[in-house]
MDAnalysis code that builds the backbone (N, CA, C; Angstrom):
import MDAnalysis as mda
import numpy as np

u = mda.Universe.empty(315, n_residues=105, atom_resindex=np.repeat(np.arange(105), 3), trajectory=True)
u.add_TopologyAttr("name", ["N", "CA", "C"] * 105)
u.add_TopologyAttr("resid", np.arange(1, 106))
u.add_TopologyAttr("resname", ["UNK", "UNK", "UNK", "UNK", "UNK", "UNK", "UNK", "UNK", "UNK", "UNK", "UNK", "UNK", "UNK", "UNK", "UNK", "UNK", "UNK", "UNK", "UNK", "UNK", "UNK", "UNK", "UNK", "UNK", "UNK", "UNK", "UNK", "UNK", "UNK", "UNK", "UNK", "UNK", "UNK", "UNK", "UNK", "UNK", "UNK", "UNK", "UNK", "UNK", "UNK", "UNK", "UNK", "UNK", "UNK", "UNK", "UNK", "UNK", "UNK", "UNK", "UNK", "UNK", "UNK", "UNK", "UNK", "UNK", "UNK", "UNK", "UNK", "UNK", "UNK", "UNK", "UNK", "UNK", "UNK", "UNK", "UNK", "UNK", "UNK", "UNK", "UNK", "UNK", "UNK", "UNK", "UNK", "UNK", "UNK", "UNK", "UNK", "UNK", "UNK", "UNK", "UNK", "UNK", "UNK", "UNK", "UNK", "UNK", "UNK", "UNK", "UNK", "UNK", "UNK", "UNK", "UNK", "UNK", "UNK", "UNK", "UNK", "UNK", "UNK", "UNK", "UNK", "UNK", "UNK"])
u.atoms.positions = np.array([
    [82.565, 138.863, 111.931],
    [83.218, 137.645, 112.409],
    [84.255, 138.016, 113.458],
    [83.928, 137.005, 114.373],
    [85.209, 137.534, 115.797],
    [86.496, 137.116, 115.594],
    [87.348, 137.380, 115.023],
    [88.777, 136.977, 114.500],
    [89.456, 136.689, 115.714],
    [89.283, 136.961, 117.146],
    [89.764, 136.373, 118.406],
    [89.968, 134.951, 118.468],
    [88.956, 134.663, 117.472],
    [88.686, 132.569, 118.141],
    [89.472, 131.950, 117.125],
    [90.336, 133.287, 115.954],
    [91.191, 132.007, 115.077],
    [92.606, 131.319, 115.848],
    [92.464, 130.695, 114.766],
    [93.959, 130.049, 115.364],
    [95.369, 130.513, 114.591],
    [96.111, 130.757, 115.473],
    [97.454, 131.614, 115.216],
    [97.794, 131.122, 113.623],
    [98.369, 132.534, 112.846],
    [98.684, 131.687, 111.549],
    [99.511, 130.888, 111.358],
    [100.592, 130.226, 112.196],
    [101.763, 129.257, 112.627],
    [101.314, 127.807, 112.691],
    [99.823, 128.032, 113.718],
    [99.549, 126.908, 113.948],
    [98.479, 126.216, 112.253],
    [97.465, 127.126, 111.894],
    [96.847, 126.992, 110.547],
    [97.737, 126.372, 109.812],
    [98.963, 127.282, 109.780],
    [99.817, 126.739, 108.047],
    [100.364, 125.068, 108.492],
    [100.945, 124.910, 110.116],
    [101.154, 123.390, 109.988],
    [100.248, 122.464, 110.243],
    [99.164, 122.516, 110.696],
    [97.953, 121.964, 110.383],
    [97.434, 121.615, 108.774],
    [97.604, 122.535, 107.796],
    [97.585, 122.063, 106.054],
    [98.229, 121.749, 106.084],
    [99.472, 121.914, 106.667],
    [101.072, 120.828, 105.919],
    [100.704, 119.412, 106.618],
    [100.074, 119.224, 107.571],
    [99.910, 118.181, 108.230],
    [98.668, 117.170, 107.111],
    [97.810, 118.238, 106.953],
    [96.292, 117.472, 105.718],
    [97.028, 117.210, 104.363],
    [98.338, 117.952, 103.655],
    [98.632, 117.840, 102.683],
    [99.443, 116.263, 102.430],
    [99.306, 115.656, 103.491],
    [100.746, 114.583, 103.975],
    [99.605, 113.705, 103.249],
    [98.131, 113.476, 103.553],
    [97.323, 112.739, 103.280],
    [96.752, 112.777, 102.048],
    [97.001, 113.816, 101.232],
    [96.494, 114.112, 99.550],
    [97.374, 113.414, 98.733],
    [98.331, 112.109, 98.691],
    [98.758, 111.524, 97.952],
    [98.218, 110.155, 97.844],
    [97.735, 109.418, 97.110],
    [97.238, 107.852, 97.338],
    [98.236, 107.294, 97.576],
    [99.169, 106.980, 97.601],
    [100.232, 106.405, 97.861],
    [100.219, 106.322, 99.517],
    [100.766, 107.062, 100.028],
    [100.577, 107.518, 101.376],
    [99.589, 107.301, 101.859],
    [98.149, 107.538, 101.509],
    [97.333, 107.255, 102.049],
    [96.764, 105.574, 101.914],
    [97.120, 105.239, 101.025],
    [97.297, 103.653, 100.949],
    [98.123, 103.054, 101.920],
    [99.395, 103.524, 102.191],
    [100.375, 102.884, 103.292],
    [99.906, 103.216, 104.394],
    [99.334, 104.390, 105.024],
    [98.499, 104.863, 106.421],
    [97.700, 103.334, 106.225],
    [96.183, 103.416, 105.385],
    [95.861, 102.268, 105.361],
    [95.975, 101.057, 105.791],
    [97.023, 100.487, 104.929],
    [97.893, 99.525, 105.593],
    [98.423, 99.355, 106.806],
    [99.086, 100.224, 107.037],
    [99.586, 100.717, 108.598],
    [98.507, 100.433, 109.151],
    [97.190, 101.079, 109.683],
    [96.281, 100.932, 110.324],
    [95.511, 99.546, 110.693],
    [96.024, 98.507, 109.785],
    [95.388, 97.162, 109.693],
    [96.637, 96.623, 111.138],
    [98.124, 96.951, 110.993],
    [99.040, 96.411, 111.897],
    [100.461, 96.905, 111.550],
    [101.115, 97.078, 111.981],
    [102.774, 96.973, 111.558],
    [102.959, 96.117, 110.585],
    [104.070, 96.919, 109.651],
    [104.511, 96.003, 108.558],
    [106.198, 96.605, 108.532],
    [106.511, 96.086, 107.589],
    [108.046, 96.270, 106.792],
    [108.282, 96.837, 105.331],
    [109.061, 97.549, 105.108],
    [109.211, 98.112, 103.692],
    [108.965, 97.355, 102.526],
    [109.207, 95.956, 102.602],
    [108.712, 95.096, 101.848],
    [107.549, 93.965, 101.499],
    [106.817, 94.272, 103.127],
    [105.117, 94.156, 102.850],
    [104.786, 94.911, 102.217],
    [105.089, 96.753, 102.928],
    [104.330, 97.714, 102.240],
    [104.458, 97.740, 100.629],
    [105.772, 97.453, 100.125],
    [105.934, 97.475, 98.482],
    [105.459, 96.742, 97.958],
    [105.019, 95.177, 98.322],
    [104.760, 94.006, 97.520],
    [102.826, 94.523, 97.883],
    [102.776, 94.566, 98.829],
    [101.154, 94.708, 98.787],
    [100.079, 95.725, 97.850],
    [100.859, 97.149, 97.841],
    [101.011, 98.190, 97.435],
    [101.361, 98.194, 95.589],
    [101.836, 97.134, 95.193],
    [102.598, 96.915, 94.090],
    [103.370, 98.224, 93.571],
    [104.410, 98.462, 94.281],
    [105.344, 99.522, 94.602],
    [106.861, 99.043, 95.109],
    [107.846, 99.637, 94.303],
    [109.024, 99.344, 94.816],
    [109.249, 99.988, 96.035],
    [110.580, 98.718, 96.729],
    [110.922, 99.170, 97.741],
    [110.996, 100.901, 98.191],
    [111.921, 100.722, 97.303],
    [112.449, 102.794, 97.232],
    [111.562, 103.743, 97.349],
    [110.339, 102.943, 96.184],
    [109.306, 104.237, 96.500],
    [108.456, 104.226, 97.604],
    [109.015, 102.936, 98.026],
    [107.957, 102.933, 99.597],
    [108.301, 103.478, 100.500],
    [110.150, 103.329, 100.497],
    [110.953, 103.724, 101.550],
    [110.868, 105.651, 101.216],
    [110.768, 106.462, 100.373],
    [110.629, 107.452, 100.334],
    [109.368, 107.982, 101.001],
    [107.818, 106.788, 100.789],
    [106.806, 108.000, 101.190],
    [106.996, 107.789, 102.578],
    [107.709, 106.589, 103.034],
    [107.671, 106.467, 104.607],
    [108.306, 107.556, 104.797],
    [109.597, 108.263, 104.753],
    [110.315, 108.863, 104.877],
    [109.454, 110.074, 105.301],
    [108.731, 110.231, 104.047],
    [107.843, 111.604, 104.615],
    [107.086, 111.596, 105.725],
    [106.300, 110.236, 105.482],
    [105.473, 109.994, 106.517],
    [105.518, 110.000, 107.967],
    [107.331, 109.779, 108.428],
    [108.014, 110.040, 109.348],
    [107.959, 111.207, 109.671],
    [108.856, 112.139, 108.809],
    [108.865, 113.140, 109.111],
    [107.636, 114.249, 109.393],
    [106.278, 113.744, 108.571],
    [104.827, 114.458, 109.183],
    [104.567, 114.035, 110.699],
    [105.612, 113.102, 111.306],
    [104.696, 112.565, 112.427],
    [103.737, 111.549, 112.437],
    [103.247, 110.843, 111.324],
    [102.336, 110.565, 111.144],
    [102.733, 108.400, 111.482],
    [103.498, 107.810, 111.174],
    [104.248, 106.694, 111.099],
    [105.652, 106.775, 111.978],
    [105.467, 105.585, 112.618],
    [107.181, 105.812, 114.022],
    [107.359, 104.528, 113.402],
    [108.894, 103.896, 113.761],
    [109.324, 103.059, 112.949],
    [110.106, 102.177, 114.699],
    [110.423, 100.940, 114.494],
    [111.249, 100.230, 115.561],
    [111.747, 99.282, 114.678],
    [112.978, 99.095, 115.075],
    [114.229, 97.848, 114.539],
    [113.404, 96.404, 115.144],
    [113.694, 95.440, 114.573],
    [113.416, 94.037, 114.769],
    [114.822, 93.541, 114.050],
    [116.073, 93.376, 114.820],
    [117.043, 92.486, 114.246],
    [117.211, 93.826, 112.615],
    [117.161, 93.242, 111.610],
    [118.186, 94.306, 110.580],
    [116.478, 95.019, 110.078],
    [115.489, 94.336, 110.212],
    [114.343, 94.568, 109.879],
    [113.802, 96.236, 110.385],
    [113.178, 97.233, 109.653],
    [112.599, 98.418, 110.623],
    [111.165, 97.956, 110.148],
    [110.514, 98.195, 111.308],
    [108.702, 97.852, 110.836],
    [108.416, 99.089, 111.455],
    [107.110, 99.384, 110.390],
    [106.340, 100.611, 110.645],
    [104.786, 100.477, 110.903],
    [105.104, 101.666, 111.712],
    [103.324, 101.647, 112.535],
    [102.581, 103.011, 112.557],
    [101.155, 103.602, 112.414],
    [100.650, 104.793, 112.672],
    [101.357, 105.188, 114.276],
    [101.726, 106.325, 113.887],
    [102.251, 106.965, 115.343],
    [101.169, 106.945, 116.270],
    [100.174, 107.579, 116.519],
    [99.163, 106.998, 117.355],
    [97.384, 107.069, 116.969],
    [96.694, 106.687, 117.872],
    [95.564, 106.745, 117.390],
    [94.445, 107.457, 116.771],
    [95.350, 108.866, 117.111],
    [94.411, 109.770, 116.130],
    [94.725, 109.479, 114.514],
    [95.848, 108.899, 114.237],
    [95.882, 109.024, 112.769],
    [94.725, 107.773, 112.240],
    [94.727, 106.703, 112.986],
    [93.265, 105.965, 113.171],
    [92.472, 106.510, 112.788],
    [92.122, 107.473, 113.540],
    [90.680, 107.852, 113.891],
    [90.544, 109.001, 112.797],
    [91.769, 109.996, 111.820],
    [91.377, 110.522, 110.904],
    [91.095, 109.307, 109.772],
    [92.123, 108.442, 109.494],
    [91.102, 107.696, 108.351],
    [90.050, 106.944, 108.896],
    [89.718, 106.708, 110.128],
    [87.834, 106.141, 109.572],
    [87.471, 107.497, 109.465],
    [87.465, 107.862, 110.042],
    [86.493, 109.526, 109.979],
    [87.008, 109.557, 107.889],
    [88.049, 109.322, 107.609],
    [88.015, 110.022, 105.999],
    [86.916, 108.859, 105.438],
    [87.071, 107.776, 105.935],
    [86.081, 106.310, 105.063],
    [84.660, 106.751, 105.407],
    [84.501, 107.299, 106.603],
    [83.542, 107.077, 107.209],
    [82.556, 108.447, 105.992],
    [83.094, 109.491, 106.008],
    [82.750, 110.554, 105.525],
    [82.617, 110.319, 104.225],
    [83.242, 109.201, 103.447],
    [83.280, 108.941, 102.193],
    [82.096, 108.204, 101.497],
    [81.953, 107.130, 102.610],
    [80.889, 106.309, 102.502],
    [79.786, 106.918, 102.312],
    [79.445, 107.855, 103.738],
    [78.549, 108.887, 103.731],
    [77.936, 109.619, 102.442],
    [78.590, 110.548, 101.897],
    [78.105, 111.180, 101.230],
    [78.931, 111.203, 99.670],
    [79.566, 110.422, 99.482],
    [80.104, 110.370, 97.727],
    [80.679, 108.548, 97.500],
    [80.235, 107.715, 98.343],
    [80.358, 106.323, 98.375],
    [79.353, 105.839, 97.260],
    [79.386, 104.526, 96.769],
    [78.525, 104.159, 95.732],
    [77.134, 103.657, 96.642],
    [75.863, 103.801, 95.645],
    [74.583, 103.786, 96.192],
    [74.802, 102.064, 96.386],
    [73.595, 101.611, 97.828],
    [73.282, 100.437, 97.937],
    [72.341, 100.078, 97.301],
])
């Protein structure tokens, strides 16, 4: 194997820290959500059936992966997928799901 074509171990390890952001249902429920449109800490909790706090925490992370950017509206912060690749990893995760471990038609 040509070990030339890997990718630096810097870049590997934050690339898993980046996939690990998505191994919680929680989080990946609010991406979800997110992906339908912008919401507020208290769409995401009431929809989610999740308290505020615990919503406001996975955002928190979710921020900090990069993954969700946030803008003020008056006292309101609404949150959105940072950009379209995070889109395009969950259809690709639905899409892949459907595919091959989705329930038979």
């Amino acid at each position: 194997m040509d070990m030339t074509n890997l990718l630096p171990e810097e870049e590997v390890t934050d690339i898993a820290d980046f996939f690990k952001v998505f191994g919680d249902p929680t989080r990946l429920k609010i991406l979800y959500l997110l992906d339908e449109g912008e919401a507020n800490v208290n769409t995401i909790s009431s929809s989610l059936g999740i308290s505020p706090s615990v919503a406001s925490q996975h955002l928190k992370l979710l921020r900090v992966a990069r993954l969700v950017r946030w803008r003020k509206d008056g006292k309101n912060v609404i949150y959105s997928l940072n950009d379209e690749h995070i889109s395009r990893i969950l259809n690709l995760g639905t899409e892949h799901y459907e595919e091959t471990i989705g329930p038979e038609v």
